[in-house]
C-alpha positions as CSV (number, residue, x, y, z in Angstrom):
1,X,13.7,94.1,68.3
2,X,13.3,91.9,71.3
3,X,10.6,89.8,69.7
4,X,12.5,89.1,66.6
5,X,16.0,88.5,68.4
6,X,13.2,85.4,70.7
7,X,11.8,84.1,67.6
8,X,15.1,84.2,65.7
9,X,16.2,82.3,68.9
10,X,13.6,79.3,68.6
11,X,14.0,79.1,65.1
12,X,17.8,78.4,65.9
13,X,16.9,75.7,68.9
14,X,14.1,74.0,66.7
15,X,17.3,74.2,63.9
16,X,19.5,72.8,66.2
17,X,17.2,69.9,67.2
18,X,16.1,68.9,63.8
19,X,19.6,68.4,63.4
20,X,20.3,66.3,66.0
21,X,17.5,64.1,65.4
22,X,18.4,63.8,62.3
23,X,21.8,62.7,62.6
24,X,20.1,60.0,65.3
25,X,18.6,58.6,61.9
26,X,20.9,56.0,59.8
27,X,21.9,57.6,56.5
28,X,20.3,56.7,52.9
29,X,22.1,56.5,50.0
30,X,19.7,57.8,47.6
31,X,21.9,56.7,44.5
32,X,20.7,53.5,45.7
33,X,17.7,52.4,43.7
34,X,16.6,49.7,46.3
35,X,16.4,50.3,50.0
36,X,16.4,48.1,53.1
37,X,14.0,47.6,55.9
38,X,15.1,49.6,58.7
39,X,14.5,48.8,62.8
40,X,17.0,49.8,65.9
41,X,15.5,46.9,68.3
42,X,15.3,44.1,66.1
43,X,14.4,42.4,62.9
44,X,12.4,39.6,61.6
45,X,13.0,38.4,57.7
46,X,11.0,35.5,56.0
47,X,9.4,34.2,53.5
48,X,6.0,35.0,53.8
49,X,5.6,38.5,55.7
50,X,2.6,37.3,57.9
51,X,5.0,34.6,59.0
52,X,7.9,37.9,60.1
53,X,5.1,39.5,61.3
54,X,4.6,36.9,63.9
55,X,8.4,37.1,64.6
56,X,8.9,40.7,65.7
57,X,5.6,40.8,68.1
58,X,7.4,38.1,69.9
59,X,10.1,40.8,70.2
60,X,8.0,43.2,70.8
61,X,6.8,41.0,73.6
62,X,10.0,40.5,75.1
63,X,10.7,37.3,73.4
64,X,14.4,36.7,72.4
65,X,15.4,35.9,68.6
66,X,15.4,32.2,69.4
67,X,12.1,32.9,70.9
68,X,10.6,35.0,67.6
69,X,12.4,32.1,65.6
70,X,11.0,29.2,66.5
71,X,7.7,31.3,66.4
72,X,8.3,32.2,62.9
73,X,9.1,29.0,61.8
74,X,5.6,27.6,63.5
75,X,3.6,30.0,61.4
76,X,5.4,28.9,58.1
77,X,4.7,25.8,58.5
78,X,1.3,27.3,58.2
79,X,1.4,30.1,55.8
80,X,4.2,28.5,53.4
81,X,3.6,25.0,52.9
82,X,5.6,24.4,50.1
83,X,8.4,24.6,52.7
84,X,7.4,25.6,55.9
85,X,6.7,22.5,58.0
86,X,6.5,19.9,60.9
87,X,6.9,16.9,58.7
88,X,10.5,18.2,57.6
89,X,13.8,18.8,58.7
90,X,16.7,21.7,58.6
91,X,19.3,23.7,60.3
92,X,20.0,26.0,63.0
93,X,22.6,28.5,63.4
94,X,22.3,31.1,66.6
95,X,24.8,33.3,68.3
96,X,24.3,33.7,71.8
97,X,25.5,38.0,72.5
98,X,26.1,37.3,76.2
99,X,28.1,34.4,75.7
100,X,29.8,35.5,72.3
101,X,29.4,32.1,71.4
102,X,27.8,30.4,68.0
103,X,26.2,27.3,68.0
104,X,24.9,25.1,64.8
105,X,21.7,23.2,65.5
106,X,21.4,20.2,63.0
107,X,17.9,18.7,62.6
108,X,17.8,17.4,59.3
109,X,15.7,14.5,58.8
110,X,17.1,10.8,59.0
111,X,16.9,8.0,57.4
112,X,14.7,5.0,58.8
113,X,15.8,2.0,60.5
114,X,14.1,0.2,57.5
115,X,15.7,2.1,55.0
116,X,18.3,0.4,52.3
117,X,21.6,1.0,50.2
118,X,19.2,0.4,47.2
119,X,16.1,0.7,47.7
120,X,14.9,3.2,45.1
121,X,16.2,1.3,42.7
122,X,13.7,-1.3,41.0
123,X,14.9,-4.6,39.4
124,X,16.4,-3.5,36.4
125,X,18.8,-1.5,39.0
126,X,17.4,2.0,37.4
127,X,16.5,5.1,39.7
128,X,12.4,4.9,40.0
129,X,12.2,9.1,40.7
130,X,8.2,8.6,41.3
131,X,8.9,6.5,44.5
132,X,11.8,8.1,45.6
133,X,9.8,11.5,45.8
134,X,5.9,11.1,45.6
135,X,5.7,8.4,47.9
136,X,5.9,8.0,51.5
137,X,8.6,5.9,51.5
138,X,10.7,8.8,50.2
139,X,10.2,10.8,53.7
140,X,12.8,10.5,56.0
141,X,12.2,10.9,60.1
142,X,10.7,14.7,61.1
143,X,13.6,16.9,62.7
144,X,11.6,20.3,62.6
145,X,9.3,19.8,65.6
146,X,12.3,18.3,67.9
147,X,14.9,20.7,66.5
148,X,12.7,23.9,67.3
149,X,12.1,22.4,70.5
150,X,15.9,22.0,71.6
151,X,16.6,25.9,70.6
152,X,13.6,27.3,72.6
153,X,14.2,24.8,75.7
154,X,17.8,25.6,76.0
155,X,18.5,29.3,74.4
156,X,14.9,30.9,74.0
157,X,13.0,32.6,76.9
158,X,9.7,31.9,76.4
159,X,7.3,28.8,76.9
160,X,6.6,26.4,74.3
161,X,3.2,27.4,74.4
162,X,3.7,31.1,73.8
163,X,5.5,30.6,70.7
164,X,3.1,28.2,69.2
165,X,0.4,30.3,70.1
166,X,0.5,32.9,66.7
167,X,0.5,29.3,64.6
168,X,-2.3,27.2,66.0
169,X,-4.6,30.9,65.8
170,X,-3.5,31.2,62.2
171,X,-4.2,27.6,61.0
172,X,-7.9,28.0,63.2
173,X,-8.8,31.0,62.3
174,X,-7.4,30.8,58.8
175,X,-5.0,33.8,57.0
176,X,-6.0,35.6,53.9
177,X,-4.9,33.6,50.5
178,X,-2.7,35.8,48.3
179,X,-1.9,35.7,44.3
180,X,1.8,33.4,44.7
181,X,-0.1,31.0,47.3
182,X,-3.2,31.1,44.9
183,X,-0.6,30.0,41.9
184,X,1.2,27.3,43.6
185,X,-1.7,25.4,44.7
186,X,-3.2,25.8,40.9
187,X,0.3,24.7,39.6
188,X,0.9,21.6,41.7
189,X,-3.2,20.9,42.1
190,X,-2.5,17.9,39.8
191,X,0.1,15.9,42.0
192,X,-1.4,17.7,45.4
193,X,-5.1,16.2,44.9
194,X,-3.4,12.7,43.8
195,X,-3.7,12.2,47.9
196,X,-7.2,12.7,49.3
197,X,-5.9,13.8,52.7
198,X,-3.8,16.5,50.8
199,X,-6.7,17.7,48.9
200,X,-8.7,17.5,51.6
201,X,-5.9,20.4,53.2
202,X,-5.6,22.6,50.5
203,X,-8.0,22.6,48.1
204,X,-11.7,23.6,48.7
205,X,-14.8,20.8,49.0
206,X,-16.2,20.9,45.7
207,X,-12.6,21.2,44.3
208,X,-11.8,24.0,42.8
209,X,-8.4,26.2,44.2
210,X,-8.3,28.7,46.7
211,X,-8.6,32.4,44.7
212,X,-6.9,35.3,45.8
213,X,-8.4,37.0,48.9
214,X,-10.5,34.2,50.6
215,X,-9.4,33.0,53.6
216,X,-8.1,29.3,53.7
217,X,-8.5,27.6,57.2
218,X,-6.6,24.4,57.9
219,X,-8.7,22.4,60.9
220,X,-6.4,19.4,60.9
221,X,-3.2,21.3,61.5
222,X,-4.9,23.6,63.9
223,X,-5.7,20.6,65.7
224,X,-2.4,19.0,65.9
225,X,-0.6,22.6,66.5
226,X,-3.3,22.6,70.1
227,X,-2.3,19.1,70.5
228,X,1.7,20.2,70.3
229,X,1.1,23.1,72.2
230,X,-1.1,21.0,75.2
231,X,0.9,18.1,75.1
232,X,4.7,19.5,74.4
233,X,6.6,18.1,71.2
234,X,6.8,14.8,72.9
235,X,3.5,14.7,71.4
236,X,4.8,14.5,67.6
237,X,7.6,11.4,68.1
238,X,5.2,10.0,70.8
239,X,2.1,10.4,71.2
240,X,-1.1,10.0,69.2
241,X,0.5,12.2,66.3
242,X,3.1,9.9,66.0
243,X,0.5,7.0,65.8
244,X,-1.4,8.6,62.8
245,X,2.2,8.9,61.2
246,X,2.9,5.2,61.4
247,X,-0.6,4.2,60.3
248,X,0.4,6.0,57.4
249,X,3.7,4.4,57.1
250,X,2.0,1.3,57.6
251,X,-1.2,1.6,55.4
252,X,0.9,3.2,52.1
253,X,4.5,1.2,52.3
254,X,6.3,4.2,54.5
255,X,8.8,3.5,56.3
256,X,8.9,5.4,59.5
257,X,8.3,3.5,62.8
258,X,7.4,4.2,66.0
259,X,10.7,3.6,66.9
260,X,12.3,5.5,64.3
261,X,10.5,8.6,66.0
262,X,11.2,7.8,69.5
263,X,14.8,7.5,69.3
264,X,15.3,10.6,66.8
265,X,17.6,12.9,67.4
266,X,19.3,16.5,67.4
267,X,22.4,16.8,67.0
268,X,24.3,19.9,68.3
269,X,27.6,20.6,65.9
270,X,30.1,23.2,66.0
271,X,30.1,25.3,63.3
272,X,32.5,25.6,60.3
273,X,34.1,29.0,60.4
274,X,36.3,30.4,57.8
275,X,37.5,34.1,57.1
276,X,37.2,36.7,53.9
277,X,38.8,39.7,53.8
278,X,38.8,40.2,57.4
279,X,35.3,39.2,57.9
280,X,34.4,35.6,59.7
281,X,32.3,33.3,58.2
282,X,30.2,31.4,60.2
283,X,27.8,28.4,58.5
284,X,26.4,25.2,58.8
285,X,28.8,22.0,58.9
286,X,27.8,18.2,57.3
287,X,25.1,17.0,56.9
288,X,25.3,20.2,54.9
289,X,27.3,21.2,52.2
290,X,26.4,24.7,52.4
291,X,28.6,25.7,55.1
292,X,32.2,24.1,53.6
293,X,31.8,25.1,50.1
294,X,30.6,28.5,50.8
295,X,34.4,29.2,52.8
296,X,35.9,27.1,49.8
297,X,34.6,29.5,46.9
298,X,35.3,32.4,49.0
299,X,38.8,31.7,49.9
300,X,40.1,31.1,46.2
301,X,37.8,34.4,45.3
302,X,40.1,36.4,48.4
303,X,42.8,35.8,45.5
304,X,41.2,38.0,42.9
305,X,40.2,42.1,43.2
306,X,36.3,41.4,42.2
307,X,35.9,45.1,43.2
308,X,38.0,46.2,40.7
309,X,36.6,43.6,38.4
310,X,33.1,45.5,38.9
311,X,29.9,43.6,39.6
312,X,28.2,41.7,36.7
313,X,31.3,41.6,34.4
314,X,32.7,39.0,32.1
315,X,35.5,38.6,34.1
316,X,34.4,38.6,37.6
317,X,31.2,36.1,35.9
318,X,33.8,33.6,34.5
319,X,35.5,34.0,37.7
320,X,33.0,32.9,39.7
321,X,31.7,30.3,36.9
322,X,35.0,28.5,37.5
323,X,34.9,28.9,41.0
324,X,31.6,27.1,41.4
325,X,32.2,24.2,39.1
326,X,35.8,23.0,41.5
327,X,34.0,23.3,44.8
328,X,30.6,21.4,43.2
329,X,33.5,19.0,41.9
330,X,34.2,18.1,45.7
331,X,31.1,18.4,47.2
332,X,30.1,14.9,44.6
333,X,32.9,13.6,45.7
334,X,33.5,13.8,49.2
335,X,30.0,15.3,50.9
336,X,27.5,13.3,53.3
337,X,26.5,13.0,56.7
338,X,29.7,13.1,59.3
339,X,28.3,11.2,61.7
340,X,28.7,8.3,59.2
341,X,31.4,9.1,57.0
342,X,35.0,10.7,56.9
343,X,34.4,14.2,55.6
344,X,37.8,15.9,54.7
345,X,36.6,19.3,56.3
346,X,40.0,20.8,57.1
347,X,41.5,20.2,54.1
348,X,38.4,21.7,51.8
349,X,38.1,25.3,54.1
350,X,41.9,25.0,53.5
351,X,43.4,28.6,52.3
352,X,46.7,26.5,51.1
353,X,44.2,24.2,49.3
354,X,42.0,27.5,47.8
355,X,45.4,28.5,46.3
356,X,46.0,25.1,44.4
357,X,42.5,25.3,42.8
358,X,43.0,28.8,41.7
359,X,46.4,28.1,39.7
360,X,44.2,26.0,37.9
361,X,41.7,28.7,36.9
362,X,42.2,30.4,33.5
363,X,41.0,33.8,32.7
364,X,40.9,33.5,29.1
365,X,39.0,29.8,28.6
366,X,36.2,27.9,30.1
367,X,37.1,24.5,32.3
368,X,34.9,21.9,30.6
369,X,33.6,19.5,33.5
370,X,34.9,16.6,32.4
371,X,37.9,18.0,32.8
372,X,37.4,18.6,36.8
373,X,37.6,15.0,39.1
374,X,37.5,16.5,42.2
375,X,40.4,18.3,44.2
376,X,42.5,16.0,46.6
377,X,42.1,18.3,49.9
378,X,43.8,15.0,52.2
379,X,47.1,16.6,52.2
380,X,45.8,20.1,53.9
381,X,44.2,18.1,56.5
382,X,44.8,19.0,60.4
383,X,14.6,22.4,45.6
384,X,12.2,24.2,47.8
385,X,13.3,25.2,50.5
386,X,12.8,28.5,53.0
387,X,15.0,30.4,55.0
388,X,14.5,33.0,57.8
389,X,16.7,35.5,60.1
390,X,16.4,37.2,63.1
391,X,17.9,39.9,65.3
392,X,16.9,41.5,68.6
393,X,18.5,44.1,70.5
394,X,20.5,42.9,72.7
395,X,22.5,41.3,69.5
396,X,21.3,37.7,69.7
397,X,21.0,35.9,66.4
398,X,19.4,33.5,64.4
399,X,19.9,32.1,60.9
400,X,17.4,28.9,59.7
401,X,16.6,27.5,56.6
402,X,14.5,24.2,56.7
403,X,13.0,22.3,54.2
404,X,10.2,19.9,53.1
405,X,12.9,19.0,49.8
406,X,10.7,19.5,46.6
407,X,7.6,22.1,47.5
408,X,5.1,20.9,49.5
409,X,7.7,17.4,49.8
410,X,6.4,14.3,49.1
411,X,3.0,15.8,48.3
412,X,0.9,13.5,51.0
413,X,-0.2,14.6,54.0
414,X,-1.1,12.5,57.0
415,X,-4.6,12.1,57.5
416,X,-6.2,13.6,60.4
417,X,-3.1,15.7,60.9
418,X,-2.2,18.1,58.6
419,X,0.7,17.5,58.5
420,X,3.1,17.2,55.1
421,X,5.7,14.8,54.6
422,X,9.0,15.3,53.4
423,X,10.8,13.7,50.2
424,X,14.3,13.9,52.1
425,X,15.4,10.7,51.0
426,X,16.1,11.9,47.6
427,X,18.6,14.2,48.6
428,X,21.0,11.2,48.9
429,X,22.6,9.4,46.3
430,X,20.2,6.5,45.3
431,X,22.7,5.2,43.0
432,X,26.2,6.7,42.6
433,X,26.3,8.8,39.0
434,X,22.8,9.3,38.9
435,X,21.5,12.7,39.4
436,X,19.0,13.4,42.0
437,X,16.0,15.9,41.0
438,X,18.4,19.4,41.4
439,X,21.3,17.3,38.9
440,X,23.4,16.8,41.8
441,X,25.6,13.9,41.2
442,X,26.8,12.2,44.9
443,X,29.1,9.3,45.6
444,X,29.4,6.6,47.8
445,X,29.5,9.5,51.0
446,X,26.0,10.3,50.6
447,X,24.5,6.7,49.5
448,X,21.3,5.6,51.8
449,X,21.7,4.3,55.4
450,X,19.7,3.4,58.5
451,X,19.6,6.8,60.9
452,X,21.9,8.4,58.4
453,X,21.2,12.4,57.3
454,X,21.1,12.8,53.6
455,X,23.2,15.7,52.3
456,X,22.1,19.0,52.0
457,X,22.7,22.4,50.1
458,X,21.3,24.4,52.7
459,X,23.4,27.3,54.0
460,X,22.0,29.2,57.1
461,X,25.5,31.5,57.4
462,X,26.4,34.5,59.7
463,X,29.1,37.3,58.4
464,X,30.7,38.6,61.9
465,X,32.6,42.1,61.6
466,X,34.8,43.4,64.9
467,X,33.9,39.9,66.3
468,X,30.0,41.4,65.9
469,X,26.9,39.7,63.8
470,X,27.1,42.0,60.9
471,X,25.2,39.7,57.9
472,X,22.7,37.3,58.7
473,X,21.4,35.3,56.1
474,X,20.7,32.3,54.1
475,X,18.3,31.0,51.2
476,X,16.1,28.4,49.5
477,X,16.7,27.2,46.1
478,X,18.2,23.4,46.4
479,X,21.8,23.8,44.9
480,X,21.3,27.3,44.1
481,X,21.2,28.3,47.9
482,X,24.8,28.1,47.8
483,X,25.8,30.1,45.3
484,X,23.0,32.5,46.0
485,X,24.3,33.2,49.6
486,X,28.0,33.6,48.3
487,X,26.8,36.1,46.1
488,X,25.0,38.3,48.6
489,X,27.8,38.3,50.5
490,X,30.5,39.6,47.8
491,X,28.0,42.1,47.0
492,X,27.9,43.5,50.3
493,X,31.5,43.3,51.3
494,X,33.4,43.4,47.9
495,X,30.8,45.4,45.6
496,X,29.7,47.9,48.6
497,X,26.2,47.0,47.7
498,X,23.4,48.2,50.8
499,X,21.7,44.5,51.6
500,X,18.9,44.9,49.7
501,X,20.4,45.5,46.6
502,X,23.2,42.8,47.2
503,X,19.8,40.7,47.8
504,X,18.1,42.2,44.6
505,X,21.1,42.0,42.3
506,X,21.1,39.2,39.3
507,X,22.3,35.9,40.4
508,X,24.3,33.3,37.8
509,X,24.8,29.8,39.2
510,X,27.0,26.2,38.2
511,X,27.0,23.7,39.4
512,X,29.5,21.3,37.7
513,X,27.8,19.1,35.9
514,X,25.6,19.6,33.8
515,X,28.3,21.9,32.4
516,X,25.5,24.7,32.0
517,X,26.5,28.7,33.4
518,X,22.7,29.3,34.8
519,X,22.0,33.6,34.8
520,X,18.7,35.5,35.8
521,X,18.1,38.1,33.4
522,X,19.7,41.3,34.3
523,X,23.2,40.7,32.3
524,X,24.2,42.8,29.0
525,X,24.0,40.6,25.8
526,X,27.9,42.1,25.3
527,X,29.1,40.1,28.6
528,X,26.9,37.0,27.7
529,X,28.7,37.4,23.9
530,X,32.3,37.6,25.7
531,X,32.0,34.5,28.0
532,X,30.5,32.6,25.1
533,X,34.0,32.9,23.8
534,X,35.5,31.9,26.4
535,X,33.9,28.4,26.4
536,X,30.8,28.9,29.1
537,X,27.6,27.4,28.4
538,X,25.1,30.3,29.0
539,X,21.3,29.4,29.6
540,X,19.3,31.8,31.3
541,X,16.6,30.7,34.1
542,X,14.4,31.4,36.4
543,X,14.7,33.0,39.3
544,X,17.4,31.9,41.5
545,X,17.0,31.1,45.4
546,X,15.0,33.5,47.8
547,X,17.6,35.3,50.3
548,X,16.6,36.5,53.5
549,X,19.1,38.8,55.1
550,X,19.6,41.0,57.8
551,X,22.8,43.5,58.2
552,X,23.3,44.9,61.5
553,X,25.4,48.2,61.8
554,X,25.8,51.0,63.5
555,X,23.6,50.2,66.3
556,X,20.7,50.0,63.4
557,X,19.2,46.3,62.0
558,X,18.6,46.9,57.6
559,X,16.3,44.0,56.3
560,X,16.2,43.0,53.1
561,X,13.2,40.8,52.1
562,X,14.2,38.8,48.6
563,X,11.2,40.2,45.4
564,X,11.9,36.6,43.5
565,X,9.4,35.2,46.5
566,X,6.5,37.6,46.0
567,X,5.3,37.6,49.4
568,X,8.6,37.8,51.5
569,X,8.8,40.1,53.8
570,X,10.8,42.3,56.7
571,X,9.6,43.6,59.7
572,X,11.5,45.9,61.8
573,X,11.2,46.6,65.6
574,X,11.4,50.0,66.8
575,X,10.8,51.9,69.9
């Protein structure tokens, strides 16, 4: 009797203890068909998983998430050249835990001293696309080296050596090719081996593509990443890798001087901030566009029960339809670079000015674009891209999207570097009316200067709850980035979505003009039948955008790795 009373004993502690453990574990919701990532000291979402796997051992090293940031964006520039890059540009946003302070790091690429109001038009006064993006007068002046540099100097924790590390071994020693790299260098080998030093990069000696499975090594980046990593980023605006860019410049009608790289820039901006339903929103200012129309759409949504409404239906689609086209409307018409022109910022996050847009919003009928001109927000005055975020334990966090413009940029790389160039200087408005390559139409706030920042879509955005990160995220996609972001973010707050299916979910973007509703598959043929009466032009695409998200709660971080890029990936840290 004794020995059963013992055993039924420990069966009760080892009971007891499972339970406890168990309750130690954050919950699944296994009605949910798609499940995040889960890590209690950190997390590490990107593009390209090697590139997140690079991230979290700089955690795991003791790195903060500036630190495993800057490292993660080193190796995409290796692993991800469509968008990953030196020879680029993007933005920054990172909340400092100890501080409880969030700071927007802006290095988007300029303009050079050289460049003109007109200059990609040719004598006829029409818009010559080939040179504005396949030449190298279409690059604008690098931010992404200097930019990475200023967050590690004055947030991060580690040397610039240690975080450069992962990248210079993974260019020398080469990574292992997989099927989507395989693809994209096969479906832009014709424009990629137009440049010899390009072809020289990325596609094998006797010419033929990379298959799935070899191993690609990339000598001439490996050798500037030793010389950055030697030298300091001093190097890139100064120093011999700076000459081989102006010999470039210089040799092929680019613009870029020595100058032009000594004297660039980054500029540190506060951040716009907004509110939804409780929740602060936290994104990138001008030179974006991201940051303002993201708080725009969501405060004339804050108006309308889209729970109720129920995800993917007619009405909470037209809803948002509508939505989109009046904030596109004024990001035309009043968007560019703040430094050089009056941006009426107040006025657009306004939640008065939400509520005049809204009365103008019918449920039963389609706006037709030419019927929207652009808001007057005065009076409430006081393509491929990448994105990647990160989240240690002690609640620091970082949200980055940078960009090359179209993939793999201008297509040219400098020779002797490996380094791509950027096609930047089609993001601004070469001649007012005329869309650029993602059909965004700009005005005379985004038309080309000297130094000036071209606009951007890119929307690196932080969702704080209780005054806490709680949604860290952001995406690629030119235009599409920010509609794909606000979408994400409805799903988790207003649909109760876990982040990885708010990430998974079907996305629908407009735009304005053209006056085309853009859906992924993964809408009924009824609800596509229903807003066809109601006047929106349906046309289903592609894939839309690539979101990288992390959602911190409960003292547990839940990635969520976006499928439309094959070979994104989250990595957690755990103890």
């Amino acid at each position: 009797m004794l020995k059963k009373s013992i055993v039924l004993i420990a069966f009760l502690i080892n009971s007891l203890n499972a339970l406890s453990q168990t309750e130690e574990l954050p919950v699944f919701d296994y009605n949910s068909i798609y499940h995040p990532e889960i890590g209690k000291e950190g997390m590490v979402v990107s593009q390209r998983k090697i590139a997140s796997q690079v991230g979290s051992d700089i955690l795991r090293q003791g790195g903060n998430a500036v630190d495993a940031a800057v490292a993660t964006a080193l190796a995409l520039a290796v692993v991800l050249p469509r968008a990953g890059n030196l020879g680029g540009g993007g933005f920054m946003i990172v909340y400092l835990a100890e501080e409880k302070e969030t700071l927007a790091i802006d290095y988007r690429e300029k303009a050079p001293a050289g460049a003109t109001r007109d200059m990609f038009l040719d004598e006829a006064g029409n818009y010559d696309k080939d040179k504005a993006r396949y030449s190298l007068s279409s690059s604008g002046v690098p931010g992404t080296v200097a930019g990475l540099a200023y967050a590690l100097e004055n947030y991060g924790t580690l040397s610039w050596s240690e975080v450069i590390d992962p990248a210079f071994r993974l260019a020398q020693q080469g990574f292992e090719v997989s099927h989507d790299f395989s693809h994209v260098l096969d479906r832009y080998k014709k424009r990629l081996t137009e440049d010899s030093a390009t072809a020289k990069a990325y596609y094998k000696q006797d010419g033929n593509s990379y298959l799935p499975g070899e191993i690609i090594k990339l000598p001439d980046l490996a050798s500037t990443l030793k010389e950055l990593k030697e030298e300091g980023p001093k190097a890139f605006y100064e120093g011999d890798i700076a000459d081989k860019i102006v010999a470039a410049m210089e040799k092929d009608k680019g613009l870029i001087t020595h100058n032009d790289l000594k004297s660039y820039s980054v500029s540190l901006r506060r951040p716009v901030e907004g509110s939804y339903r409780g929740y602060k929103i936290v994104s990138m200012p001008p030179s974006s566009s991201g940051g303002i129309h993201l708080i725009q759409m969501l405060n004339i949504l804050e108006a309308h029960n889209l729970e109720e409404m129920g995800f993917g239906s007619s009405e909470s689609i037209h809803l948002l339809a509508e939505v989109m086209k009046r904030a596109f409307a004024d990001r035309s018409k009043y968007l560019g670079d703040s430094d050089f022109v009056y941006v009426p910022q107040e006025g657009l996050i306004s939640k008065s000015y939400a509520q005049e847009l809204n009365k103008k919003i019918k449920s039963f009928r389609a706006t037709p674009s030419k019927e929207i001109k652009g808001g007057n927000p005065f009076r409430y005055e006081s393509p491929d891209t990448t994105h990647f975020s990160v989240m240690d334990k002690e609640g620091n966090a970082v949200s980055n999207t940078y960009t090359l413009n179209s993939s793999f940029g201008s297509g040219i790389v400098i020779p002797g570097t490996g380094i791509l160039m950027n096609n930047e200087m089609d993001d601004f408005s070469s001649k007012p009316g005329v869309p650029n390559q993602f059909g965004l139409i700009g005005a005379e706030a985004n038309a080309i200067e000297p130094y000036k920042r071209p606009l951007s879509s890119m929307t690196p955005t932080m969702v704080f709850k209780g005054g806490e990160p709680y949604l860290i995220l952001g995406s690629p996609g030119g235009p599409t980035i920010i509609t794909a972001v606000l979408q994400v973010i409805i799903n988790v707050i207003d649909h109760k979505m876990n982040v990885a299916e708010a990430v998974v979910s079907p996305r629908l973007h407009h735009q304005w003009t053209p006056d085309i509703l853009y859906s992924e598959k993964g809408f009924s043929a009824d609800t596509k039948k229903i807003l066809e009466k109601k006047g929106q032009n349906l046309n289903q695409t592609r894939a839309m955008g690539s979101v990288q998200a992390i959602l911190f709660d409960d003292g547990y971080f839940y990635g969520a790795a976006d499928p439309r890029r094959p070979d994104s990936g989250a990595i957690a840290v755990s103890p």
